[in-house]
PABABA-116322 format. One record per atom (N, C-alpha, C, O): x, y, z. Coordinates in steps of 0.2 Angstrom, whole numbers, padded with zeros to 4 digits, always signed. Layout:
% residues N
XYZ;...
***
This chain:
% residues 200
+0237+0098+0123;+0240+0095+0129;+0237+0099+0135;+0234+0095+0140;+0237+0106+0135;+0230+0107+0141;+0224+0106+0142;+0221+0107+0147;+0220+0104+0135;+0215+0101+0137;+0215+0092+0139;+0210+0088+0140;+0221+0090+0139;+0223+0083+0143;+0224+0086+0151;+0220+0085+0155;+0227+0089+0152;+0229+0091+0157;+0223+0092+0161;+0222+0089+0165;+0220+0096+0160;+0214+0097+0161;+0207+0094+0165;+0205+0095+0171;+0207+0090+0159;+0204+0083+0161;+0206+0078+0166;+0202+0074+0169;+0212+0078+0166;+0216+0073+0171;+0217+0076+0179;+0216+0072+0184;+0217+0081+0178;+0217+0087+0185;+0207+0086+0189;+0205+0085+0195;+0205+0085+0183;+0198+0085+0187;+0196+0077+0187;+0191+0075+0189;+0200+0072+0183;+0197+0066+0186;+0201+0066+0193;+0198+0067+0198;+0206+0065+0193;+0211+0065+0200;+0208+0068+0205;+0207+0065+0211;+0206+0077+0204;+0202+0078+0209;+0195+0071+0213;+0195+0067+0218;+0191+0072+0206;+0186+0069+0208;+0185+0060+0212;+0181+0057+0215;+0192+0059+0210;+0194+0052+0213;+0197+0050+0219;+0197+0045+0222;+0201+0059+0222;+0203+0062+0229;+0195+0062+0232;+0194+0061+0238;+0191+0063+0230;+0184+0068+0234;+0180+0060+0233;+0176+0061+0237;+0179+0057+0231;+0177+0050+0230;+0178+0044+0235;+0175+0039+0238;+0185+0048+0236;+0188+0041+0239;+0190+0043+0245;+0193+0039+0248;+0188+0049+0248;+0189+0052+0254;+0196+0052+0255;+0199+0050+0260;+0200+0054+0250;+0208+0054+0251;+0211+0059+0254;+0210+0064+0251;+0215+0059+0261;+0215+0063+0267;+0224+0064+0267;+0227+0059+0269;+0227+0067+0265;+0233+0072+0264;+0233+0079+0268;+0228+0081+0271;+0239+0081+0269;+0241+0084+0272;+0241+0093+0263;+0240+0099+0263;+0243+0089+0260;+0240+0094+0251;+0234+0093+0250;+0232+0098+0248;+0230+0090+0251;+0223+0091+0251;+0219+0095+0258;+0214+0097+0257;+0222+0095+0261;+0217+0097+0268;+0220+0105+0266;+0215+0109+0265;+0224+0105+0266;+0227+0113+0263;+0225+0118+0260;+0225+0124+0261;+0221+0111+0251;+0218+0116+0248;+0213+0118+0250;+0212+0124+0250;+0210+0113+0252;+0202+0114+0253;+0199+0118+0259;+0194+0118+0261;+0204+0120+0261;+0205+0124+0267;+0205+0131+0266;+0204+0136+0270;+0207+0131+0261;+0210+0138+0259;+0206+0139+0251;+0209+0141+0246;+0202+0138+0251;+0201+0139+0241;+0199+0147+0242;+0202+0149+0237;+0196+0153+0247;+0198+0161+0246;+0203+0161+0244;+0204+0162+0238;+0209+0159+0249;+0216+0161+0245;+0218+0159+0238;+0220+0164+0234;+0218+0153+0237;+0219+0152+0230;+0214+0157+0227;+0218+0160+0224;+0210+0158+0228;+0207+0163+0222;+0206+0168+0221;+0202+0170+0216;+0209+0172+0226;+0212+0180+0225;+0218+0178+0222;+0219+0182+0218;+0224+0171+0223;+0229+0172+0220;+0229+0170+0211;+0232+0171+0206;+0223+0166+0212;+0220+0166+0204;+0220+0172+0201;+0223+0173+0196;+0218+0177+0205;+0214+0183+0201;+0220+0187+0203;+0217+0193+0205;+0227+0188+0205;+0232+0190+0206;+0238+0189+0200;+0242+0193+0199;+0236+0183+0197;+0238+0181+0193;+0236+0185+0183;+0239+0187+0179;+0229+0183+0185;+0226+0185+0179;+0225+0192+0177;+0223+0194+0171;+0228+0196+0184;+0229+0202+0183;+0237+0204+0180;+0238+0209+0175;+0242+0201+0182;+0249+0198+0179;+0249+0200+0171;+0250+0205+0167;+0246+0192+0171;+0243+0189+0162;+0241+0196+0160;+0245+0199+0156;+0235+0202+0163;+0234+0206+0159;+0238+0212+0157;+0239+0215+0152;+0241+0214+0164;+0246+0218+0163;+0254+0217+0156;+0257+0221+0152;+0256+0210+0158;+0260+0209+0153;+0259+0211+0146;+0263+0213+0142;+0253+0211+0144;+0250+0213+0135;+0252+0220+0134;+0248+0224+0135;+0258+0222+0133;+0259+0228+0131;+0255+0230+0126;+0251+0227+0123;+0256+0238+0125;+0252+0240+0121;+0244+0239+0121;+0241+0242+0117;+0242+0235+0126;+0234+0235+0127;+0231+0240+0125;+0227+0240+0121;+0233+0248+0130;+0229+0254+0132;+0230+0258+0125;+0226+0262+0124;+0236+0256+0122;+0236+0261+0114;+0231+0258+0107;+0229+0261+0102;+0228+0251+0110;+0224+0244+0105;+0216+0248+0108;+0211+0249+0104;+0216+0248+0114;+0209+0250+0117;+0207+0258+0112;+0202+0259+0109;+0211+0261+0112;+0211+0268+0111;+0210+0268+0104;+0208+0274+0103;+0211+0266+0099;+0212+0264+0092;+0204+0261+0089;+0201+0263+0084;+0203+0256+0093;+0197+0253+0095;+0190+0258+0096;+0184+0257+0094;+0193+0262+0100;+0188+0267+0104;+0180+0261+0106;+0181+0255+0106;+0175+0265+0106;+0168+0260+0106;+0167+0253+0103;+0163+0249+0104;+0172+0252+0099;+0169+0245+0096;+0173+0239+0100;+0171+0234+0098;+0178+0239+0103;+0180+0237+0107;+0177+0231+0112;+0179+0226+0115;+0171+0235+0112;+0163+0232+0117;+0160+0228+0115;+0158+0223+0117;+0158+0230+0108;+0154+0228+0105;+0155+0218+0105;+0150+0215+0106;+0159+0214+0105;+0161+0208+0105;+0160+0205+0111;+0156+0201+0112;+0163+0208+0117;+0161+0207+0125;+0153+0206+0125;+0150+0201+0127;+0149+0212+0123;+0144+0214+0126;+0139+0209+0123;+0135+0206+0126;+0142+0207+0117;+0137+0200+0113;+0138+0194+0117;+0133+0191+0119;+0146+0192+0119;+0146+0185+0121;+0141+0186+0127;+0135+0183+0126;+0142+0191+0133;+0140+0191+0140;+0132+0190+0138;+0129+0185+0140;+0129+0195+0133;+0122+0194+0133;+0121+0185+0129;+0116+0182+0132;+0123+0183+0126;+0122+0178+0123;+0123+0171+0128;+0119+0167+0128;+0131+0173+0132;+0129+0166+0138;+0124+0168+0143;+0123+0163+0147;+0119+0175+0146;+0115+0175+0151;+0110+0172+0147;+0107+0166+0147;+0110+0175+0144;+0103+0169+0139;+0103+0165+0137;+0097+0163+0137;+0108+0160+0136;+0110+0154+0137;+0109+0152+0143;+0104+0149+0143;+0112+0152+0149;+0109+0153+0156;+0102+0153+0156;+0100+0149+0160;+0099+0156+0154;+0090+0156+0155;+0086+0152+0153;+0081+0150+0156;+0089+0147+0144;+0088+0144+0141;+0087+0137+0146;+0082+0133+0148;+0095+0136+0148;+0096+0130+0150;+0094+0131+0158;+0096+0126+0161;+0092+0134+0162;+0091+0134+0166;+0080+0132+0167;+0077+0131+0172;+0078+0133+0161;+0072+0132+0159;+0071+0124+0158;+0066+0120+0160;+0078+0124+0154;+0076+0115+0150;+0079+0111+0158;+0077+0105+0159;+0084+0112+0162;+0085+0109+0166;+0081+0109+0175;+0082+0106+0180;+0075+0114+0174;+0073+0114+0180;+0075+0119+0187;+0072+0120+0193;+0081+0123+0184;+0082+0126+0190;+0081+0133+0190;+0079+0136+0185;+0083+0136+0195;+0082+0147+0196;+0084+0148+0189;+0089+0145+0186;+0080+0152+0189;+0085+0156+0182;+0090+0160+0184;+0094+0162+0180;+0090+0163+0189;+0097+0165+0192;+0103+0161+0194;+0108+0163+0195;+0101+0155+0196;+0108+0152+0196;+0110+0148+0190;+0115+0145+0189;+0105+0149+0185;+0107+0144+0179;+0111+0152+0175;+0116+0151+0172;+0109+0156+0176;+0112+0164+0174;+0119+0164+0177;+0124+0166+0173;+0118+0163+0183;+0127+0164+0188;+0130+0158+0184;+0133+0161+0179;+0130+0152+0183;+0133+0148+0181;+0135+0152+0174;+0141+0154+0172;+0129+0152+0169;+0132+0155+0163;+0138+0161+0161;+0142+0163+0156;+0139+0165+0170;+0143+0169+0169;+0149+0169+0170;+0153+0174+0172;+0151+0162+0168;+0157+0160+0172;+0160+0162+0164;+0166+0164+0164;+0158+0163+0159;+0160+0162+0150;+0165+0157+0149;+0170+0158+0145;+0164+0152+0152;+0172+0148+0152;+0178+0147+0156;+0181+0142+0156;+0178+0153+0162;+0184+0152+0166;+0181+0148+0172;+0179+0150+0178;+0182+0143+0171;+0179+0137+0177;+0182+0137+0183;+0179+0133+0187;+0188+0140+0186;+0192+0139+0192;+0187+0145+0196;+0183+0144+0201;+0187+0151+0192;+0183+0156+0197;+0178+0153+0195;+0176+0150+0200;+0174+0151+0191;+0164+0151+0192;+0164+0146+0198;+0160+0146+0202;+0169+0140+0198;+0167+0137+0201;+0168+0137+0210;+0165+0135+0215;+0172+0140+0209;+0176+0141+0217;+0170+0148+0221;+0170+0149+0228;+0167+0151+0215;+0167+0157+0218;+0156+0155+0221;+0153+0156+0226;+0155+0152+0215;+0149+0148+0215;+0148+0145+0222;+0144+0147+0226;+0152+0140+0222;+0152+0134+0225;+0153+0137+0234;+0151+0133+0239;+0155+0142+0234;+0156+0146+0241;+0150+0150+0241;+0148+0149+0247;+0146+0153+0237;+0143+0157+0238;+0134+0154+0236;+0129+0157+0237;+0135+0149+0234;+0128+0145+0234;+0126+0137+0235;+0121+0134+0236;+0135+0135+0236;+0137+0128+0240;+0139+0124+0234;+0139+0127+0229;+0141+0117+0236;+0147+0115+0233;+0143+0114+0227;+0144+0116+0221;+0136+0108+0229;+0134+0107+0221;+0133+0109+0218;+0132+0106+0212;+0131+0117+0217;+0129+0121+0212;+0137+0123+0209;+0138+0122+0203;+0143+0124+0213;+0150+0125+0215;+0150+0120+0207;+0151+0122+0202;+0150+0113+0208;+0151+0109+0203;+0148+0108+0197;+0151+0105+0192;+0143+0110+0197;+0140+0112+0192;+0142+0116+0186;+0143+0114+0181;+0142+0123+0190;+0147+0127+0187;+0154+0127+0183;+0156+0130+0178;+0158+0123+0187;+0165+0121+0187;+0164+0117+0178;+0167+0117+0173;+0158+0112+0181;+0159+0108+0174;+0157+0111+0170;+0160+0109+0165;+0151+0116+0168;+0147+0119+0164;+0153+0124+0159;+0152+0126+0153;+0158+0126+0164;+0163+0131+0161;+0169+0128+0159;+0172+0131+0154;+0170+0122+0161;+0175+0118+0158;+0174+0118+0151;+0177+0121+0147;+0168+0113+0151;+0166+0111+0145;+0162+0116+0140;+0157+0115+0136;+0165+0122+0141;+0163+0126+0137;+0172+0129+0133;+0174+0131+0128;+0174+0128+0138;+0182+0128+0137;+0186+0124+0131;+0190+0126+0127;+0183+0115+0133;+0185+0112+0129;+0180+0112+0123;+0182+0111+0117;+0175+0113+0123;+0172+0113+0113;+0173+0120+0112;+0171+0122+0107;+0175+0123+0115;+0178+0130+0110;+0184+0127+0106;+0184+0128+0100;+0190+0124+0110;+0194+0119+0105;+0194+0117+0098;+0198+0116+0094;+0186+0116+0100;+0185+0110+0092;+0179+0116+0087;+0178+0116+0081;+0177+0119+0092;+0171+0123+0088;+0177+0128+0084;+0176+0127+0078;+0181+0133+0085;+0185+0138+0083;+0187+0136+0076;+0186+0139+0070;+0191+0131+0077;+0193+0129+0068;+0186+0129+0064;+0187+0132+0058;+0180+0126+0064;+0175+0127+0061;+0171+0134+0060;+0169+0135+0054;+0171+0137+0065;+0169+0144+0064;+0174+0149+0058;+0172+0152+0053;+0181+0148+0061;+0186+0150+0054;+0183+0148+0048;+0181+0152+0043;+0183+0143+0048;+0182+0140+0041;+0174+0142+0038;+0173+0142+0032;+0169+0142+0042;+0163+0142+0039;+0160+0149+0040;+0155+0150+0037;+0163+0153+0043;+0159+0159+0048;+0164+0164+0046;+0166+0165+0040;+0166+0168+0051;+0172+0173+0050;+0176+0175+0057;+0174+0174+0063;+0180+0177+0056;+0187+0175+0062;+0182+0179+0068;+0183+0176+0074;+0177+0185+0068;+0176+0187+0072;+0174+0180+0077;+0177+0178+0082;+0167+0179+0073;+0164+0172+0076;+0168+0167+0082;+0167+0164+0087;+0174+0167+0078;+0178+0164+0084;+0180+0165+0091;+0182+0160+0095;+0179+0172+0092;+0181+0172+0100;+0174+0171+0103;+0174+0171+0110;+0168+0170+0099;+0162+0170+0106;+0162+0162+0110;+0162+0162+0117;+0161+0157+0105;+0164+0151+0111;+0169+0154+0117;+0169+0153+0123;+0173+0155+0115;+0181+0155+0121;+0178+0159+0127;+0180+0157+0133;+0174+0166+0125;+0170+0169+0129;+0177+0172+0135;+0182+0174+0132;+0177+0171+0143;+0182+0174+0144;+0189+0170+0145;+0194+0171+0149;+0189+0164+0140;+0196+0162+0141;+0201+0165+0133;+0206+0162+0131;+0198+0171+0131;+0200+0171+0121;+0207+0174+0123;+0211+0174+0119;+0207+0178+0131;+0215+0180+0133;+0220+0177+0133;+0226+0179+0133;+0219+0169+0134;+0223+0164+0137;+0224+0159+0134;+0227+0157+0129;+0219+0154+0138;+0221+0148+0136;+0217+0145+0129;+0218+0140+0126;+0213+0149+0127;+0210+0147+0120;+0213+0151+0115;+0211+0150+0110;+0219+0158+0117;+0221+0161+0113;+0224+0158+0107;+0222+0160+0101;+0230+0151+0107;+0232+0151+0103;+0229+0147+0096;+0231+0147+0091;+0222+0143+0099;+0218+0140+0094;+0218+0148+0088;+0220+0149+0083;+0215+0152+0093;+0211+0159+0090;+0217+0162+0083;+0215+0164+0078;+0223+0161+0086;+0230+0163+0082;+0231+0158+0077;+0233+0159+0071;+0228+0153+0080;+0229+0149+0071;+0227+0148+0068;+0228+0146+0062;+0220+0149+0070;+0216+0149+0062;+0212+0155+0062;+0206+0154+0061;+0215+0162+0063;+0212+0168+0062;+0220+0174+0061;+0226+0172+0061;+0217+0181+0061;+0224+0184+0060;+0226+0189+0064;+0223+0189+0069;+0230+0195+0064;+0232+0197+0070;+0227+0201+0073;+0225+0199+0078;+0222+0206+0069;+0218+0211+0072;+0211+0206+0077;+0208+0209+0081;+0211+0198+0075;+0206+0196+0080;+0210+0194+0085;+0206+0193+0090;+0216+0192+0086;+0219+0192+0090;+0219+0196+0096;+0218+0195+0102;+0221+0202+0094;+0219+0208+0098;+0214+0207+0101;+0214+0206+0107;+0208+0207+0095;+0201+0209+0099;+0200+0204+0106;+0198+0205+0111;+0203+0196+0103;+0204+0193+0107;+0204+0193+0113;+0199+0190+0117;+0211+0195+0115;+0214+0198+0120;+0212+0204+0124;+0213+0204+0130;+0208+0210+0121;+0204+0213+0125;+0197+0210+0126;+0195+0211+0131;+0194+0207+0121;+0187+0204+0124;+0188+0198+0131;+0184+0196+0134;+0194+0195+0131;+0194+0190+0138;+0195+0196+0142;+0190+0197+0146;+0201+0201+0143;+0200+0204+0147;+0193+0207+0151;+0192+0205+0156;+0190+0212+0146;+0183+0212+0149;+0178+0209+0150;+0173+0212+0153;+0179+0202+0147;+0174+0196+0152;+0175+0194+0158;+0171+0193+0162;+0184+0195+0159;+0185+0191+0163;+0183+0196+0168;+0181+0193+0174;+0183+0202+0168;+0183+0208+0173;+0175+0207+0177;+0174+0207+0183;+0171+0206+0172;+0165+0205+0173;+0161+0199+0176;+0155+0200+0179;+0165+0192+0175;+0163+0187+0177;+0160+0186+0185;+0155+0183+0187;+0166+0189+0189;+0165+0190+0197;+0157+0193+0199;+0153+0191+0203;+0159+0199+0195;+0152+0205+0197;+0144+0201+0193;+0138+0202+0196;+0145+0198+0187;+0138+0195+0184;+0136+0190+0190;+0131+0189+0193;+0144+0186+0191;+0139+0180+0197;+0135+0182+0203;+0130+0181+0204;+0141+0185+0206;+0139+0190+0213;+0130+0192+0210;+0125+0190+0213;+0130+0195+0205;+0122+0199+0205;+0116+0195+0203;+0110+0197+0204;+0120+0188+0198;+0114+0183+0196;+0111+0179+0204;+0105+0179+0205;+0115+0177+0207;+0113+0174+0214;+0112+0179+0221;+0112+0178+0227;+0112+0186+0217;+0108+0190+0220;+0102+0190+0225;+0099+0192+0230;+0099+0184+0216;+0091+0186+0214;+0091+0177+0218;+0085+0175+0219;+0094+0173+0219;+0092+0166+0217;+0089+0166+0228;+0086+0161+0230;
***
């Protein structure tokens, strides 16, 4: 259902932004998309604080903790490299794109501000749809691979919205890790883009 939702939210967008559709709700957002996106990242600060017991999971965990993050992050900038080679463009903004790990409202909003809209859109879709084949890719990784395997698609959405695929076809302790490894993606996602379009 959210990934309906989803898709529906960005055709509509794109069919407002097409069609030159002129509201007094749309003049708002796009007026304000900084706001919205500190109140994004006000939120997912919420999401993270609610997970009780995090800091006793972290501690138990000690160093290995990382090790899952540290794989996704290194594997989507290199993917970034890869695809930024086969499509022609910086390798720092095909790297900034990559470090969105999925959460497409920040990659894209924050991109899109900071390097202009169409790289902005780029981003936005590149994270999407890394969102929605994690959906489909997870049940297969369960079954063919091992529960770890499952959170690296999700990258920094394995706190949230790809959480429950992750619970259903895996078992409590990767849920966890789950939930800490979105955490420290998502932490990270802001400071990787900022630094890849450093360079661009």
């Amino acid at each position: 259902m959210m990934v309906l939702l989803t898709i529906l939210s960005l055709l509509l967008g794109l069919a407002c932004g097409f069609y030159d559709v002129q509201n007094s709700v749309i003049t708002l957002i796009s007026g304000n998309t900084d706001l919205i996106l500190y109140l994004l990242m006000f939120s997912v600060g919420i999401s993270i604080g609610m997970h009780k017991g995090i800091v006793q999971k972290m501690k138990e965990y000690h160093i290995r903790i990382f090790i899952i993050p540290i794989g996704i992050i290194a594997g989507s900038l290199l993917g970034g490299v890869l695809c930024s080679l086969l499509v022609h463009i910086p390798v720092a903004q095909g790297t900034a794109i990559a470090s969105g790990m999925g959460w497409y409202s920040l990659a894209g909003s924050t991109i899109g501000n900071i390097a202009g809209a169409q790289l902005g859109s780029v981003a936005f879709l590149s994270n999407l749809m890394r969102e929605i084949f994690s959906f489909f890719i997870i049940p297969f990784l369960a079954l063919k691979c091992n529960n770890y395997t499952c959170i690296a698609p999700a990258g920094a959405t394995s706190e949230d919205t790809t959480l429950p695929m992750i619970l259903k076809y895996t078992n409590e302790e990767t849920v966890v890790l789950s939930v800490l490894n979105g955490i420290i993606c998502s932490f990270f996602v802001p400071i990787l883009i900022s630094f890849c379009l450093g360079f661009a």
